[in-house]
C-alpha positions, 0 to 999 in steps of 0.5 A, a space after each residue: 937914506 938910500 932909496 931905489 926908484 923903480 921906474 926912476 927915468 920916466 916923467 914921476 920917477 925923474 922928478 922924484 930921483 931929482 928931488 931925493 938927490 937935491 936932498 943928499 939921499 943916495 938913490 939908485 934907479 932901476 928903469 926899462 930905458 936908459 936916462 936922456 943925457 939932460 936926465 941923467 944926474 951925477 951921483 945917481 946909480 943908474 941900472 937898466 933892466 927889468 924888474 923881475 929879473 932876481 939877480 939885477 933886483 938883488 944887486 940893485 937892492 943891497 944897502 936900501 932903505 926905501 923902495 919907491 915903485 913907479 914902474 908900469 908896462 901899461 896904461 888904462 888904454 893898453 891894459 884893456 887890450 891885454 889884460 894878460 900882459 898886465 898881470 904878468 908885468 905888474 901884478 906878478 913883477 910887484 909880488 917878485 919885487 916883494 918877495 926879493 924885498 922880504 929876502 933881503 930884510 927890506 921893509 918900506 915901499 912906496 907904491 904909486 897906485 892910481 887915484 884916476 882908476 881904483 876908485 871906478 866912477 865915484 858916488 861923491 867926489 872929492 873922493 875920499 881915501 875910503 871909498 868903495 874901490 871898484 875899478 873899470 879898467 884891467 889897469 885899476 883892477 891890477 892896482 887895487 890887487 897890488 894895493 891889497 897884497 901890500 895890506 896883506 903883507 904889512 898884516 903879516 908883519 914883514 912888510 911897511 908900505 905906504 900907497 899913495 894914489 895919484 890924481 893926473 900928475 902933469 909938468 914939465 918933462 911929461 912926453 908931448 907926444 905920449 897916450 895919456 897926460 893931456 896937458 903935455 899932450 894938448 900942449 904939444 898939440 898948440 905947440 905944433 899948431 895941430 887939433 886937439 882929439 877928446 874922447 867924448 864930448 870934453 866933459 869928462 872931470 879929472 883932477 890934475 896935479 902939478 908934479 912937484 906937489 906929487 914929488 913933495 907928497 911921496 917923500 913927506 909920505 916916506 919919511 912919515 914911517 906911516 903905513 897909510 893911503 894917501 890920496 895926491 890930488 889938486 882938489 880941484 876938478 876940470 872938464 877937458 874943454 875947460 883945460 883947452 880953456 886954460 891952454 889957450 889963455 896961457 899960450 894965446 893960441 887958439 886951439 881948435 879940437 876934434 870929438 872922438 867917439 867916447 871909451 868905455 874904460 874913462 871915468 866921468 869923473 874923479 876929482 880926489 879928496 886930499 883932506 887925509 895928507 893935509 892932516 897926517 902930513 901937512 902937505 897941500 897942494 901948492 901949485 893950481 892948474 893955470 900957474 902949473 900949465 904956465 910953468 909948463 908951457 914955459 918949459 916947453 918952449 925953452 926946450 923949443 927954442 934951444 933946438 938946432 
């Protein structure tokens, strides 16, 4: 199969393009920046530009089977701040994208939407696939229009998508110094011997997902030919102090941490229901958190260590 992985040179899209070319997928990677030289795979297509430009999505499109769209110019933090910018970048960069897909006879999509904000804070948790979404955030709400575009779409019959909805995916490679993925973040933080800074009192409630089982869960989703939502959580909730828990038993370092004041875009608390996956495509999640934070903190301090 040929796929295009727009947004392929971030932390998801690496993991991704790697585990597709393991496989003898042809991949082509559509990305704002430029692979790292230790990201950058041999027989992979690499383009770097924007995704609403037309001519370079037509080039980068000829001959696909499959389109996986990880791109996004913003994160809940920056997308409440300018909520203009996350329409023109996301909302109308998807329809452009789709537009040229219809074009170009192109079918399948694979969107990464997001479990943490589309459902808003949740009646229940495990949250189910089928609950009520009502986003907090400018991010969660372009999500969700995004998300209902594609069902249009499918309605009318040119479009097959399938829409997973990520948890928070973390594992190595995730930026230690970024704004958002606190477990590469609390990480880089012990790393270098600083304190950690939680907004609000550390109670908050997330579901953190180790990236291989994200990666397992989109291509299995896929190959499917399913037009679905597919939740992609852990099962398992964790308060932020108990991921600092977790921190400092896998690393023997006492982390010590600052409260901020609490953001009003946060949700409580979302842990994600992934009972749909497990039963449409026999995936579960393999890897618990104190393993996967292991795995990267190892992969952090060999990065450390390998340093002039």
């Amino acid at each position: 199969m040929k796929a295009l992985v727009i947004g392929g040179n971030g932390f998801i899209g690496t993991h991704l393009v790697r585990a597709l070319s393991r496989r003898g997928d042809t991949v082509v990677v559509l990305d704002r920046f430029a692979p790292r030289a230790d990201r950058n795979l041999t027989g992979v297509d690499y383009h770097t530009g924007d995704f609403h430009d037309p001519v370079l999505l037509r080039r980068v499109l000829s001959g696909v089977d499959a389109v996986y769209h990880l791109a996004s110019c913003t994160v809940p933090s920056t997308a409440d701040a300018e909520p203009e910018s996350d329409v023109q970048g996301n909302l109308l960069g998807t329809l452009a994208l789709l537009a040229t897909m219809r074009e170009q006879g192109i079918r399948r999509i694979c969107y990464f939407s997001s479990g943490g904000t589309v459902y808003g804070n949740p009646e229940r948790v495990p949250v189910p696939e089928s609950h009520a979404l009502r986003p907090i955030s400018s991010y969660g709400i372009v999500k969700v229009a995004i998300e209902q575009y594609l069902a249009m779409f499918q309605r009318q019959g040119w479009l097959d998508p399938v829409i997973i909805r990520p948890s928070n995916p973390y594992g190595p490679g995730q930026a230690l110094g970024g704004i958002q993925g606190a477990v590469a973040v609390f990480l880089g933080k012990a790393l270098a011997g600083q304190r950690v800074q939680i907004w609000g009192d550390g109670e908050i409630i997330r579901d953190y997902v180790y990236i291989d089982d994200v990666v397992d869960l989109a291509m299995m989703a896929v190959d499917s030919g399913k037009n679905s939502v597919f939740n992609v959580g852990s099962g398992a909730g964790n308060s932020l102090n108990a991921l600092c828990d977790t921190i400092r038993r896998v690393t023997g370092i006492p982390v010590q941490v600052d409260y901020l004041p609490g953001r009003s875009f946060d949700v409580k608390a979302v842990v994600l229901d992934v009972t749909q996956a497990r039963e449409q495509l026999g995936w579960y999640p393999r890897i618990d958190l104190e393993a996967g934070v292991r795995r990267t903190w190892q992969a952090i301090e060999g990065a450390s260590s390998s340093l002039p």
